[in-house]
PyMOL Python script that loads the backbone (N, CA, C, O; Angstrom):
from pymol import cmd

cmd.read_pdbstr("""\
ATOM      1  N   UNK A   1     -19.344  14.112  18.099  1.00  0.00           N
ATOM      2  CA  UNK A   1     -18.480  13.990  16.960  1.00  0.00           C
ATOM      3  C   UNK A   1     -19.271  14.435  15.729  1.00  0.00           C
ATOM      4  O   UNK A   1     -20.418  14.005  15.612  1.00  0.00           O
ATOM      5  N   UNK A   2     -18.745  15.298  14.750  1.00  0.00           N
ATOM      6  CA  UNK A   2     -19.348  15.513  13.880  1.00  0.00           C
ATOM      7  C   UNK A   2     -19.178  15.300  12.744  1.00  0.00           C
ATOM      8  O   UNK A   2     -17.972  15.257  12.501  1.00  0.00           O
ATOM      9  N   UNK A   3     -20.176  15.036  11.352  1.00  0.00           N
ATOM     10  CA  UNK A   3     -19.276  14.445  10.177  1.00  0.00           C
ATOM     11  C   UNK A   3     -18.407  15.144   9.606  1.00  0.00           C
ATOM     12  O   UNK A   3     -18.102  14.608   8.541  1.00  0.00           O
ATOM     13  N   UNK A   4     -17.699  16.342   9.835  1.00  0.00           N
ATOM     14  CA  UNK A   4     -16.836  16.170   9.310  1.00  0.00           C
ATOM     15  C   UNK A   4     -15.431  15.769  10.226  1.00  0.00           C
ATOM     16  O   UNK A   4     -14.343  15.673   9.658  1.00  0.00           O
ATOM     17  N   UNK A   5     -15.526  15.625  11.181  1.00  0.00           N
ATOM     18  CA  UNK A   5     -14.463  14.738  11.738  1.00  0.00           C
ATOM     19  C   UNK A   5     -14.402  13.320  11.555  1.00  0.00           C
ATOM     20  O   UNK A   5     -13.470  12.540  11.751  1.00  0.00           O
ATOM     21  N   UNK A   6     -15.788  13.097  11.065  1.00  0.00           N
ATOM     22  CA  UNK A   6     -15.828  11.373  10.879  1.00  0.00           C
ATOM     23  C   UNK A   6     -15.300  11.227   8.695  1.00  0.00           C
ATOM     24  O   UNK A   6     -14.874  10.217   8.134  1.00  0.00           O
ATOM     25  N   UNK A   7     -15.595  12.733   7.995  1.00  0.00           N
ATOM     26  CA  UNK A   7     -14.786  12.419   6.972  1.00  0.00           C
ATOM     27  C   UNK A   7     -13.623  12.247   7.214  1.00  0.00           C
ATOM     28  O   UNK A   7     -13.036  11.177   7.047  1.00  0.00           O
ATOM     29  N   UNK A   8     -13.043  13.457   7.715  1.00  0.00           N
ATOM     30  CA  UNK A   8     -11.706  13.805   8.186  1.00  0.00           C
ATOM     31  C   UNK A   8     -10.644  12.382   8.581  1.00  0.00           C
ATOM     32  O   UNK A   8      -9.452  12.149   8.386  1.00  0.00           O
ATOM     33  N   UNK A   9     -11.673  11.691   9.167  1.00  0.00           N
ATOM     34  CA  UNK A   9     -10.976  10.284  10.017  1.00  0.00           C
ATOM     35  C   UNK A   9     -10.901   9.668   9.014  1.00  0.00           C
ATOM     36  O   UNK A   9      -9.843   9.205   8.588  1.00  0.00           O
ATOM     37  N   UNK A  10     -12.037   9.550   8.444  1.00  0.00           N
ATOM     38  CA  UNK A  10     -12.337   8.252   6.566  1.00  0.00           C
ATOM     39  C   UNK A  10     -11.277   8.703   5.309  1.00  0.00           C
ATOM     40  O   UNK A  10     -10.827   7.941   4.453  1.00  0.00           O
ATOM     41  N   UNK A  11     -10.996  10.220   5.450  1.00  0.00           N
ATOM     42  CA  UNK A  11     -10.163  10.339   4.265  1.00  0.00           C
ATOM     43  C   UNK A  11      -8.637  10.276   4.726  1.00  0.00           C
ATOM     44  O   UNK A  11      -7.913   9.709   3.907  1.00  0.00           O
ATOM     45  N   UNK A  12      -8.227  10.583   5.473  1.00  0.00           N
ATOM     46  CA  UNK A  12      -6.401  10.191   6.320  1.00  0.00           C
ATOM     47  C   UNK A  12      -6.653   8.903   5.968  1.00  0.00           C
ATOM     48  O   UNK A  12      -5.990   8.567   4.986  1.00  0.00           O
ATOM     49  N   UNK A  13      -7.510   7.884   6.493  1.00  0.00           N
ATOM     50  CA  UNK A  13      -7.440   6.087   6.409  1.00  0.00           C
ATOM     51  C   UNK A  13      -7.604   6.010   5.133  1.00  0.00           C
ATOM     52  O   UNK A  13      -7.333   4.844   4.844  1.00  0.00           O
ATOM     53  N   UNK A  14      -7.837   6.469   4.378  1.00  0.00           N
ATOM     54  CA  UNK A  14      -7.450   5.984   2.864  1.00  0.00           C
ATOM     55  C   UNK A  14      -6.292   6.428   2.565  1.00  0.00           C
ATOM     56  O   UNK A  14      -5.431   5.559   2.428  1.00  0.00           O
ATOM     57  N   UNK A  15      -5.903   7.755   2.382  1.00  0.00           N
ATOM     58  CA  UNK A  15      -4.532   8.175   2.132  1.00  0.00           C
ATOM     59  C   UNK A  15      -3.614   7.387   2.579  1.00  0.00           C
ATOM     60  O   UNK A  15      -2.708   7.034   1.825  1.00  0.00           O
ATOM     61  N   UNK A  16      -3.680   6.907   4.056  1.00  0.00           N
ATOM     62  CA  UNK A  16      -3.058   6.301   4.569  1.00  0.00           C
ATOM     63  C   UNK A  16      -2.722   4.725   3.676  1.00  0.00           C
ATOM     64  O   UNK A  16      -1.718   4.223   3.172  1.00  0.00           O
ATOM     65  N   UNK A  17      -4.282   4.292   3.836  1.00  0.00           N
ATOM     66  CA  UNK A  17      -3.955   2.729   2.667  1.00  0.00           C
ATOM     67  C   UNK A  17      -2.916   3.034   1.173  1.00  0.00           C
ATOM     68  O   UNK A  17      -2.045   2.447   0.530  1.00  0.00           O
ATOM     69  N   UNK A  18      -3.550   4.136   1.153  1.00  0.00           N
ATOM     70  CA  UNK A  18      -2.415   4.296  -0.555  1.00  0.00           C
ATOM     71  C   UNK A  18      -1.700   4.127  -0.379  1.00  0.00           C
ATOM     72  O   UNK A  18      -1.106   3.136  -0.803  1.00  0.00           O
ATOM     73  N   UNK A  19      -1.153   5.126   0.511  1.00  0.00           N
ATOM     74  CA  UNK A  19       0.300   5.388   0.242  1.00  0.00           C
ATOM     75  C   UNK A  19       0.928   3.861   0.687  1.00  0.00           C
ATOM     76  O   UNK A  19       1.841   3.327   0.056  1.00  0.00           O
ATOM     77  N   UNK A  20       0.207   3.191   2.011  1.00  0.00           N
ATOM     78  CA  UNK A  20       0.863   1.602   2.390  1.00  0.00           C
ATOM     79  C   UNK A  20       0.823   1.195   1.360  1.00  0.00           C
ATOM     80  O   UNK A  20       2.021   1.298   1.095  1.00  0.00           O
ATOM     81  N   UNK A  21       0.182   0.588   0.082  1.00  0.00           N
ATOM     82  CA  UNK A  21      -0.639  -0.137  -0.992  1.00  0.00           C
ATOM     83  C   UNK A  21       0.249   0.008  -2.241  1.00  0.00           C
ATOM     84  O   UNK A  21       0.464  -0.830  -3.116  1.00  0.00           O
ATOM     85  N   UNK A  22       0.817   1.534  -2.098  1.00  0.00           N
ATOM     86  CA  UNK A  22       1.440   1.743  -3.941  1.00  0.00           C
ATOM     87  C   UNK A  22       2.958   1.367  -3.818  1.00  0.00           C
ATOM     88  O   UNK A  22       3.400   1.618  -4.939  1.00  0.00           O
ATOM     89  N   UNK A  23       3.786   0.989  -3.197  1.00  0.00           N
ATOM     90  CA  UNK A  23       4.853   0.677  -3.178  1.00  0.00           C
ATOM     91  C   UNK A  23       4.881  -1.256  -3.509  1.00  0.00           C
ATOM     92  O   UNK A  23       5.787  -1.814  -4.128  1.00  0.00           O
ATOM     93  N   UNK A  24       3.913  -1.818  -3.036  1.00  0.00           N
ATOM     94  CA  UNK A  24       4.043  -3.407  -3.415  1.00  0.00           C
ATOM     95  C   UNK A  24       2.420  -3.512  -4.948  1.00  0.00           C
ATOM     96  O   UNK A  24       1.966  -4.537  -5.458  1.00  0.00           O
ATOM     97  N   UNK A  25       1.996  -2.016  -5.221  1.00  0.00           N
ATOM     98  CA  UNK A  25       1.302  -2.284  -6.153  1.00  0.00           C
ATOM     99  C   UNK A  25       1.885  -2.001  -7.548  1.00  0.00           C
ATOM    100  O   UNK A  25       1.460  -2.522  -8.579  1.00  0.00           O
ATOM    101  N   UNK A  26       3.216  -0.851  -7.453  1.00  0.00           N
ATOM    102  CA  UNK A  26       3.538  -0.750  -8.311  1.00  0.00           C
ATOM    103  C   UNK A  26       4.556  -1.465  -8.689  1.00  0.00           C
ATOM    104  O   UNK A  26       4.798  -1.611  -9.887  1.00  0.00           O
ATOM    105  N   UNK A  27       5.265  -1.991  -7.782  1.00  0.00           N
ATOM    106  CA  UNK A  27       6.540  -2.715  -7.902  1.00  0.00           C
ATOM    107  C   UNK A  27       5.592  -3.979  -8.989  1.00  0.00           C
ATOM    108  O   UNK A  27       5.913  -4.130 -10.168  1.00  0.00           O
ATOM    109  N   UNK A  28       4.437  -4.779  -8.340  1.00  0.00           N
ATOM    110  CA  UNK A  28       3.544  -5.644  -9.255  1.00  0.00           C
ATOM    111  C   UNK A  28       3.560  -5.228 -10.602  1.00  0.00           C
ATOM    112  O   UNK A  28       3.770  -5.917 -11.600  1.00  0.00           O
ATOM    113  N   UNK A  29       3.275  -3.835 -10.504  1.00  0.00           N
ATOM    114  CA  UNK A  29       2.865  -3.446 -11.745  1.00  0.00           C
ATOM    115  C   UNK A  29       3.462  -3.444 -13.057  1.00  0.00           C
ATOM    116  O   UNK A  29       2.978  -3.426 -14.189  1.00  0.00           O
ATOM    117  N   UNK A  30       4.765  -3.470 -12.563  1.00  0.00           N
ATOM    118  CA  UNK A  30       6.460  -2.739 -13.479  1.00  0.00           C
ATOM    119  C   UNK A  30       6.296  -4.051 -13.693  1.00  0.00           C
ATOM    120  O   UNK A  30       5.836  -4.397 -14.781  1.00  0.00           O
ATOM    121  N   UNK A  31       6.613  -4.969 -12.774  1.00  0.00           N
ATOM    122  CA  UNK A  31       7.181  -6.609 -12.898  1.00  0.00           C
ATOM    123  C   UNK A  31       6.310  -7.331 -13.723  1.00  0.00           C
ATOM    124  O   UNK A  31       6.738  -8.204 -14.479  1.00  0.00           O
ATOM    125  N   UNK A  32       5.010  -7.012 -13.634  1.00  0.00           N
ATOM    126  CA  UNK A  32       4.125  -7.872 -14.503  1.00  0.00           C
ATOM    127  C   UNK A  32       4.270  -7.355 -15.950  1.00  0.00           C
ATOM    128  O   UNK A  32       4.069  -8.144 -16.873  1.00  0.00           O
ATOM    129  N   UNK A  33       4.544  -6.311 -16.152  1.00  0.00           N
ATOM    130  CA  UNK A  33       4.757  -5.674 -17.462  1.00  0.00           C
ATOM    131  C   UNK A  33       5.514  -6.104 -18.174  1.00  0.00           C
ATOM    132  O   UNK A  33       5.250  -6.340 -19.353  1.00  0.00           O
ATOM    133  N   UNK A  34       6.705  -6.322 -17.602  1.00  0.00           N
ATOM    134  CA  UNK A  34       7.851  -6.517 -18.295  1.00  0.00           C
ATOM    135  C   UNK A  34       8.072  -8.217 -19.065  1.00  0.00           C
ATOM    136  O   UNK A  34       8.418  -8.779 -20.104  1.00  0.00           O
ATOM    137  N   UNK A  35       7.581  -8.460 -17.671  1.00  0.00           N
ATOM    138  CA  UNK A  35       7.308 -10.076 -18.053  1.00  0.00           C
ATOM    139  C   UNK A  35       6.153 -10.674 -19.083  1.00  0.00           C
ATOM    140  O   UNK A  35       6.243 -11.769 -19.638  1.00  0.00           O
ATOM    141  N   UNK A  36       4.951  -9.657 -19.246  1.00  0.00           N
ATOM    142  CA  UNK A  36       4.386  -9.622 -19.914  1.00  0.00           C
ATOM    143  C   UNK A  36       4.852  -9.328 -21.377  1.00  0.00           C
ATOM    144  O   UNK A  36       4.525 -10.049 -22.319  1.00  0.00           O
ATOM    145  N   UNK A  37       5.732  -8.089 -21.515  1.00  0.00           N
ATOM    146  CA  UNK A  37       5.956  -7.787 -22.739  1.00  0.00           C
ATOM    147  C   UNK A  37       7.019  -9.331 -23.044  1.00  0.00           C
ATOM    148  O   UNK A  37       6.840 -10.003 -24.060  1.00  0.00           O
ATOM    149  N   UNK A  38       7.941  -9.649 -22.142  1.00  0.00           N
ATOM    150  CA  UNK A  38       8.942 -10.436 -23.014  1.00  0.00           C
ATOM    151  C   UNK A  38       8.280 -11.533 -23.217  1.00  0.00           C
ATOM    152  O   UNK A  38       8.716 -12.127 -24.203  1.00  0.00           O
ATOM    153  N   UNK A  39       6.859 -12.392 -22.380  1.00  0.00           N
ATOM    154  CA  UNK A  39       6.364 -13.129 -23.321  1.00  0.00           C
ATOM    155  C   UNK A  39       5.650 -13.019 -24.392  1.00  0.00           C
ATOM    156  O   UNK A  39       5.083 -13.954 -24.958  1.00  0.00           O
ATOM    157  N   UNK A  40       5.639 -11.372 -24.864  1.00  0.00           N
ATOM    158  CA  UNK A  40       4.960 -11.310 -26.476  1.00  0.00           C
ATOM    159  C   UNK A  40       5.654 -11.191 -27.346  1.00  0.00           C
ATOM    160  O   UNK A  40       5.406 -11.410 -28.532  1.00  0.00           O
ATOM    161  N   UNK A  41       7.186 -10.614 -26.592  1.00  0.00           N
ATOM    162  CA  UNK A  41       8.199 -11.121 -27.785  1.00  0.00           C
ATOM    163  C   UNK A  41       8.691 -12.290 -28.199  1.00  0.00           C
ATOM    164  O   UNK A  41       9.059 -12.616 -29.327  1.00  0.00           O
ATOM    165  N   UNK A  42       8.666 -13.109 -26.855  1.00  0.00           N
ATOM    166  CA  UNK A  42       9.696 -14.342 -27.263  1.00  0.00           C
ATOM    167  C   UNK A  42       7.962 -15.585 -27.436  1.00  0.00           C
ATOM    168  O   UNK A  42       7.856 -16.711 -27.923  1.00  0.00           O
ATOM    169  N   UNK A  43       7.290 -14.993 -27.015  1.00  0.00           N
ATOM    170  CA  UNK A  43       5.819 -15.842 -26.905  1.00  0.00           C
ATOM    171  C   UNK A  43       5.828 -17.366 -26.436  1.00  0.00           C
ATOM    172  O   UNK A  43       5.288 -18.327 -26.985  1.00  0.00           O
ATOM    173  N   UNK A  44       6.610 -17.322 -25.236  1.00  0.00           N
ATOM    174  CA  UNK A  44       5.964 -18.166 -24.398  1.00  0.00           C
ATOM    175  C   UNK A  44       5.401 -17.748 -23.489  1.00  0.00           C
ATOM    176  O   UNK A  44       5.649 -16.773 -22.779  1.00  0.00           O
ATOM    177  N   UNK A  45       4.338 -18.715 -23.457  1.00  0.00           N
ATOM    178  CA  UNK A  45       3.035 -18.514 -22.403  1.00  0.00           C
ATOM    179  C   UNK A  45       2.819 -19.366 -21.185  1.00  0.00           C
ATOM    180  O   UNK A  45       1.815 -20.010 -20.879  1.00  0.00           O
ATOM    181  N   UNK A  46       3.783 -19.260 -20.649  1.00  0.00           N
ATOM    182  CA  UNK A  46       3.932 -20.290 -19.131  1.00  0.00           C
ATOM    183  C   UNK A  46       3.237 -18.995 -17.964  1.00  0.00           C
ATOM    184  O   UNK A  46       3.180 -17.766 -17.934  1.00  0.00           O
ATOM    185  N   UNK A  47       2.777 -20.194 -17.072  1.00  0.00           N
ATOM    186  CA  UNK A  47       1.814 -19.137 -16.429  1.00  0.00           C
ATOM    187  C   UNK A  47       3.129 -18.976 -14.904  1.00  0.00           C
ATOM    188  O   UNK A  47       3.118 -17.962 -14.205  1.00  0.00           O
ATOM    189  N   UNK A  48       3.771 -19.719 -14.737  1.00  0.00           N
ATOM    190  CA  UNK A  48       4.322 -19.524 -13.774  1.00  0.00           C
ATOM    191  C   UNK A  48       6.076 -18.358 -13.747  1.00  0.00           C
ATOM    192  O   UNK A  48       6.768 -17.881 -12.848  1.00  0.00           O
ATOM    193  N   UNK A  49       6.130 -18.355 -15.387  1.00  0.00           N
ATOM    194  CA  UNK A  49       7.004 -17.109 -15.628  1.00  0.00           C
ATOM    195  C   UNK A  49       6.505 -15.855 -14.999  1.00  0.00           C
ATOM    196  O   UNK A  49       7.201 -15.175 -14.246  1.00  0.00           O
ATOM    197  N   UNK A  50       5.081 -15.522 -15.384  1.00  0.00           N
ATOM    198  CA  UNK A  50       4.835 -14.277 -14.898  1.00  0.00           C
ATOM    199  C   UNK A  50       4.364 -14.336 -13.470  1.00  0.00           C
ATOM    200  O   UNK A  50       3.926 -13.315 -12.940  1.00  0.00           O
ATOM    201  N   UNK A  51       4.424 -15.388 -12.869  1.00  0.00           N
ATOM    202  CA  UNK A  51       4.416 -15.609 -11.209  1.00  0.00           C
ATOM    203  C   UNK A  51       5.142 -15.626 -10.348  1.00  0.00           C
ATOM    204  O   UNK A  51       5.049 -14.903  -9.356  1.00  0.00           O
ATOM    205  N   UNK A  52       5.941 -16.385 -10.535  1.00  0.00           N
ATOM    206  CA  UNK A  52       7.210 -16.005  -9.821  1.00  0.00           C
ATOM    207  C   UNK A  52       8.198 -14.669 -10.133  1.00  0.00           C
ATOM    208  O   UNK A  52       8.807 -14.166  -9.188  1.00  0.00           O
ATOM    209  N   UNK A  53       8.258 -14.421 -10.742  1.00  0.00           N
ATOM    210  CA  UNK A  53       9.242 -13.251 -10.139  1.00  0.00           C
ATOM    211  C   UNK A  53       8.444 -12.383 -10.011  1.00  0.00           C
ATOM    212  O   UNK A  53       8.985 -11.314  -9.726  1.00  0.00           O
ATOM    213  N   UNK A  54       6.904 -12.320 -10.126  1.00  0.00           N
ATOM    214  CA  UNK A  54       5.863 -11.241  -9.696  1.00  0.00           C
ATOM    215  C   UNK A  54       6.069 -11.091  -8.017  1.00  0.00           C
ATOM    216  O   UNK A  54       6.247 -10.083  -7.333  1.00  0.00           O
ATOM    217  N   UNK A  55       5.962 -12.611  -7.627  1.00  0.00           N
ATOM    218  CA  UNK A  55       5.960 -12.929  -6.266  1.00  0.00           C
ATOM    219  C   UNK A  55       7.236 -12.078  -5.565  1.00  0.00           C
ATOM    220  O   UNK A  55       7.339 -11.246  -4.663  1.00  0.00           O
ATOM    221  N   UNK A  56       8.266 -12.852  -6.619  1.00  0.00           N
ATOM    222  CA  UNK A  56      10.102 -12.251  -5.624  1.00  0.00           C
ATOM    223  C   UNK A  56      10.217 -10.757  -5.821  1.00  0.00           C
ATOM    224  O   UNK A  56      11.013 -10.102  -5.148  1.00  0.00           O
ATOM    225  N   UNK A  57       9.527 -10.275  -6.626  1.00  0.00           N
ATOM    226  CA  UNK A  57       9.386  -8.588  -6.537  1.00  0.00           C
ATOM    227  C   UNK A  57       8.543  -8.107  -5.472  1.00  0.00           C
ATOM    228  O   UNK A  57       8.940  -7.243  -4.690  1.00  0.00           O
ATOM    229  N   UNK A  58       7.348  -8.649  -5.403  1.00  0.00           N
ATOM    230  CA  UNK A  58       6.650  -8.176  -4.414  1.00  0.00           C
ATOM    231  C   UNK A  58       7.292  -8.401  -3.079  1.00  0.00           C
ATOM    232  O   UNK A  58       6.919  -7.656  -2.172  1.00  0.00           O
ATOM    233  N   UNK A  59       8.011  -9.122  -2.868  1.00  0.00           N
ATOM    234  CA  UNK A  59       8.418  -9.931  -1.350  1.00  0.00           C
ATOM    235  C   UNK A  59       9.548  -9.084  -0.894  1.00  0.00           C
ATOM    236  O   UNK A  59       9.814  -8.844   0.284  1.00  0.00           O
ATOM    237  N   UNK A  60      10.364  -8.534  -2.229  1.00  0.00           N
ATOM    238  CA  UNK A  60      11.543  -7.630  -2.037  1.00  0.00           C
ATOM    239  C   UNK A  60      11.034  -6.358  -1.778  1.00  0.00           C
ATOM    240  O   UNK A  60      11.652  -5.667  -0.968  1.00  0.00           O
ATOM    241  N   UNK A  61       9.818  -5.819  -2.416  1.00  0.00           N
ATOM    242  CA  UNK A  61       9.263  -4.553  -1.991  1.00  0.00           C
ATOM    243  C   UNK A  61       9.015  -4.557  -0.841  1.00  0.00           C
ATOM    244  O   UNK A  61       9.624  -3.625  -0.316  1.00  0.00           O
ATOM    245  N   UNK A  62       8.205  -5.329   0.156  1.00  0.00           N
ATOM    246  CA  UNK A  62       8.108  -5.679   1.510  1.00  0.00           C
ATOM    247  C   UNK A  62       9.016  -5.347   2.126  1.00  0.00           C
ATOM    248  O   UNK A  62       9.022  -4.425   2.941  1.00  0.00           O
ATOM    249  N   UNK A  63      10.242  -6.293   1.729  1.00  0.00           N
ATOM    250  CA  UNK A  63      11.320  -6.040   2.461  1.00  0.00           C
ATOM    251  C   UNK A  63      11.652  -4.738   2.622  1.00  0.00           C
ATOM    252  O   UNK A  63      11.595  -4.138   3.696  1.00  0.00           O
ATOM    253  N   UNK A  64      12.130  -4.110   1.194  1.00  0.00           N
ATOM    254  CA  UNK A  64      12.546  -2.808   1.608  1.00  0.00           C
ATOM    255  C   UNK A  64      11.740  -1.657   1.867  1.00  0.00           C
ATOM    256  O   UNK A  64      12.298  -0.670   2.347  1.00  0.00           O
ATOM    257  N   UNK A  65      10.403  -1.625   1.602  1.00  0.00           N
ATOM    258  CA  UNK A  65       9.981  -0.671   2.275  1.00  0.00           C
ATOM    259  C   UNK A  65       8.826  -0.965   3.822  1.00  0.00           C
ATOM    260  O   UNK A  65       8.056  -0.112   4.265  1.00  0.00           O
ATOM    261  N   UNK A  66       8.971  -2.060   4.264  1.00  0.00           N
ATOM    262  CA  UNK A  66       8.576  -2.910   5.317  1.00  0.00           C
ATOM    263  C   UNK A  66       8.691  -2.027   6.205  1.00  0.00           C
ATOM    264  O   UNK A  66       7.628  -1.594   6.649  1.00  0.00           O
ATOM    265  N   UNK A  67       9.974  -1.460   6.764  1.00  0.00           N
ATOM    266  CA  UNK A  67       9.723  -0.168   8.165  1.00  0.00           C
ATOM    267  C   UNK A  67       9.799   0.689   7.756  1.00  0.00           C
ATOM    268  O   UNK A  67      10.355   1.533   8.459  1.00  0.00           O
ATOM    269  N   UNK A  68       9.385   1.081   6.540  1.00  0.00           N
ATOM    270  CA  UNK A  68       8.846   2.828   6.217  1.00  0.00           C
ATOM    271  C   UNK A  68       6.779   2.260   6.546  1.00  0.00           C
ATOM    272  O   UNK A  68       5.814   2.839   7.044  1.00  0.00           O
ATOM    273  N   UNK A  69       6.901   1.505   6.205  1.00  0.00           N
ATOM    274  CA  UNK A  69       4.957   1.206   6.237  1.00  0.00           C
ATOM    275  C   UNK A  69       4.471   0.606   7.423  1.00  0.00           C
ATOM    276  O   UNK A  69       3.314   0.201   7.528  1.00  0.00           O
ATOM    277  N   UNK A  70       5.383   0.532   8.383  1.00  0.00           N
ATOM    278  CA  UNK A  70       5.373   0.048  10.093  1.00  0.00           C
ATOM    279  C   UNK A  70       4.903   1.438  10.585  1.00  0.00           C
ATOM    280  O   UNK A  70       3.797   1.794  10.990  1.00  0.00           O
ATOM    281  N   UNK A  71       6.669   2.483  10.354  1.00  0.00           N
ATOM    282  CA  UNK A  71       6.201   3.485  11.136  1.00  0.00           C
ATOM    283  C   UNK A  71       5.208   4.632  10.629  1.00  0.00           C
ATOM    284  O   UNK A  71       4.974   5.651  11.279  1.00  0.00           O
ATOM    285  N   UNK A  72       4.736   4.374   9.561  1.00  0.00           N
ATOM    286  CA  UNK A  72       3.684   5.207   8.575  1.00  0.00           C
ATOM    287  C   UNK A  72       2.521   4.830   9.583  1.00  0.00           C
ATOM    288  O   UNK A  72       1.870   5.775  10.029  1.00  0.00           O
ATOM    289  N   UNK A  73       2.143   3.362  10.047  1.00  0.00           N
ATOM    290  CA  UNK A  73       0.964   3.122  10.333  1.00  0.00           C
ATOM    291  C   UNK A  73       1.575   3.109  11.970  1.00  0.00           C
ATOM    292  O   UNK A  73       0.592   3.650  12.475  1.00  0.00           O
ATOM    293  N   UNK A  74       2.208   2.947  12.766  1.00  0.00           N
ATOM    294  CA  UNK A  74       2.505   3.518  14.360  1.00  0.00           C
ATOM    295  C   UNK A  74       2.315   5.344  14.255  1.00  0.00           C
ATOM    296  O   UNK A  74       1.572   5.882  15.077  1.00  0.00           O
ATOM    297  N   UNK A  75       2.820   5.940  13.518  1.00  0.00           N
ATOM    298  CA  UNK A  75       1.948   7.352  13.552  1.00  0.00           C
ATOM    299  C   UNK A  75       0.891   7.517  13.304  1.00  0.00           C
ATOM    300  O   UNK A  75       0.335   8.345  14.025  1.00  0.00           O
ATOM    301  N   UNK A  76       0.109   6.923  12.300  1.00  0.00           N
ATOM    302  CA  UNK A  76      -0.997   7.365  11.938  1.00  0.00           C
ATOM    303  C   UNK A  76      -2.293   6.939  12.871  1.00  0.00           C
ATOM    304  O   UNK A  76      -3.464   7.310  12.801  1.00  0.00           O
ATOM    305  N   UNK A  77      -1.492   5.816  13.972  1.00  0.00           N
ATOM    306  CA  UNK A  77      -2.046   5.351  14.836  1.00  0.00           C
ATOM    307  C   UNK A  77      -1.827   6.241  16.204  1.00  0.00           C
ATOM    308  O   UNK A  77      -2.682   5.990  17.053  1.00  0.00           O
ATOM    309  N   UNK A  78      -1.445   6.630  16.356  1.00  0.00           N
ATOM    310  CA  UNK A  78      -0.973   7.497  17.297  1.00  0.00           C
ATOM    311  C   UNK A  78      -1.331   8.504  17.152  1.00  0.00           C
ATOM    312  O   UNK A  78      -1.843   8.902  18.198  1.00  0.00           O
ATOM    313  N   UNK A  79      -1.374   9.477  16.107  1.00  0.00           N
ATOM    314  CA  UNK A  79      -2.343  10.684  15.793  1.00  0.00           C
ATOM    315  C   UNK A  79      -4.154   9.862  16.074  1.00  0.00           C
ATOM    316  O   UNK A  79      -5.056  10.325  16.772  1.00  0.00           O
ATOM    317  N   UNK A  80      -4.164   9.096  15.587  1.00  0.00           N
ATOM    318  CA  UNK A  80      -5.551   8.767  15.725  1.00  0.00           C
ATOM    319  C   UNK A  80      -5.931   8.911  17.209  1.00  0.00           C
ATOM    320  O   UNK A  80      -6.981   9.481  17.507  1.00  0.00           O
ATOM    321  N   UNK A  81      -5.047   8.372  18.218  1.00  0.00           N
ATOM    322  CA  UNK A  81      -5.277   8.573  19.577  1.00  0.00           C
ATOM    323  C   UNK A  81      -5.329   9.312  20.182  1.00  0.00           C
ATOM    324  O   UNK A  81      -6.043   9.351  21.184  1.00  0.00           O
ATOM    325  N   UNK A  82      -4.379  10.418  19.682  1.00  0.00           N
ATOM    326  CA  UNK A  82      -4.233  11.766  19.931  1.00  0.00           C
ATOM    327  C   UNK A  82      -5.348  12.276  20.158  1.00  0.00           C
ATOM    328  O   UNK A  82      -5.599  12.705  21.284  1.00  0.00           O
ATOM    329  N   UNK A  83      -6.558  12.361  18.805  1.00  0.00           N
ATOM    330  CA  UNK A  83      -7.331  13.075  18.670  1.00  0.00           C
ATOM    331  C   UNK A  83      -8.726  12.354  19.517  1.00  0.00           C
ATOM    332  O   UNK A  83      -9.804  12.940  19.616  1.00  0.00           O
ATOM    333  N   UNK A  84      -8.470  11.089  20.042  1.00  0.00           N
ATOM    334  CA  UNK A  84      -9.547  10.930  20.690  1.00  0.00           C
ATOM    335  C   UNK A  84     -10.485  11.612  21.980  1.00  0.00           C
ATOM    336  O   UNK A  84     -11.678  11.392  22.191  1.00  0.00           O
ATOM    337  N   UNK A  85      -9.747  12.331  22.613  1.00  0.00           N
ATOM    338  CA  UNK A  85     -10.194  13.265  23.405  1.00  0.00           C
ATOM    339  C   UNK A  85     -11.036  15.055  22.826  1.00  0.00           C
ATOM    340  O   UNK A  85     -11.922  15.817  23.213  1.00  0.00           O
ATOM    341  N   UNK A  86     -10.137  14.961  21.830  1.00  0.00           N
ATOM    342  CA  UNK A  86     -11.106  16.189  20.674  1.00  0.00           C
ATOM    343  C   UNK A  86     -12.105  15.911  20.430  1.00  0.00           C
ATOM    344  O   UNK A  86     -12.943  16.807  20.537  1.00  0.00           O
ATOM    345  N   UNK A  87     -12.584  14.509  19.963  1.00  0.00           N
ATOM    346  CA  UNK A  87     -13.498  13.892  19.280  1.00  0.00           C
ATOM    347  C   UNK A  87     -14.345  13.790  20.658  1.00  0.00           C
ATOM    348  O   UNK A  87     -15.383  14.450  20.616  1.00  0.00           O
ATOM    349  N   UNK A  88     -14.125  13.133  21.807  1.00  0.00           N
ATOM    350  CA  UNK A  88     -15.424  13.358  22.513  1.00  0.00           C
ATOM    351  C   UNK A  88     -15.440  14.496  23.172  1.00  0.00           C
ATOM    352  O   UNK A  88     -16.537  14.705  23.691  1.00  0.00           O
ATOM    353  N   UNK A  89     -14.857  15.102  23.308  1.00  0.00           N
ATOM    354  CA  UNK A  89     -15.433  16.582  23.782  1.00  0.00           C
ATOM    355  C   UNK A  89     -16.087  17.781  22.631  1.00  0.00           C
ATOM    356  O   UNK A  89     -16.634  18.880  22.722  1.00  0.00           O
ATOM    357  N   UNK A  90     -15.847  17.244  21.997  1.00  0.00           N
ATOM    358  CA  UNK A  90     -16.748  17.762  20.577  1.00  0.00           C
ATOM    359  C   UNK A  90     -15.967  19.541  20.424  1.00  0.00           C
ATOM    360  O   UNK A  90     -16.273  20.680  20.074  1.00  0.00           O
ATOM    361  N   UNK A  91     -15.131  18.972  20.811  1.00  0.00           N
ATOM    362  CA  UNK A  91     -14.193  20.594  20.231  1.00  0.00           C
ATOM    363  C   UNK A  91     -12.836  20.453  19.108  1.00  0.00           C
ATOM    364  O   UNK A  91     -12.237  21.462  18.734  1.00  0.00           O
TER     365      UNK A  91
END
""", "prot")
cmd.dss("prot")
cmd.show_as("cartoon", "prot")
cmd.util.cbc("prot")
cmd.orient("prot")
């Protein structure tokens, strides 16, 4: 096996984490914002405003993109297997 099949393997598994990662990171992201800004308008500072519906956003992102990030990672698992016979025959 050679390094660049062992980058090759290291950089797909990150791409791979992103792309799993940015759908419940950004959904966080929007939700914390917003909740953030309306407690600088209305300025209350309860810590569990910006928690909970951080939480019920994130849980709904799950939900809906839950079997797009199943079968993202059953392919990417499956290509990985694929290539295990390339990898030890060093071709």
């Amino acid at each position: 096996m050679d390094p660049n099949a062992v980058l090759d393997i290291g950089l797909q598994g990150l791409l791979i984490a992103a792309k799993l990662a940015a759908p419940v990171l950004i959904t966080a992201l929007v939700v914390g914002f917003a909740i953030s800004l309306l407690q600088s308008i209305t300025q209350i500072q309860e810590v569990t405003l910006s928690f909970v519906p951080k939480a019920i956003a994130v849980a709904l992102a799950l939900l809906v993109s839950g079997h797009w990030m199943i079968s993202e990672m059953v392919s990417f698992t499956q290509a990985m297997f694929e290539k295990i016979p390339s990898l030890l025959n060093g071709g």
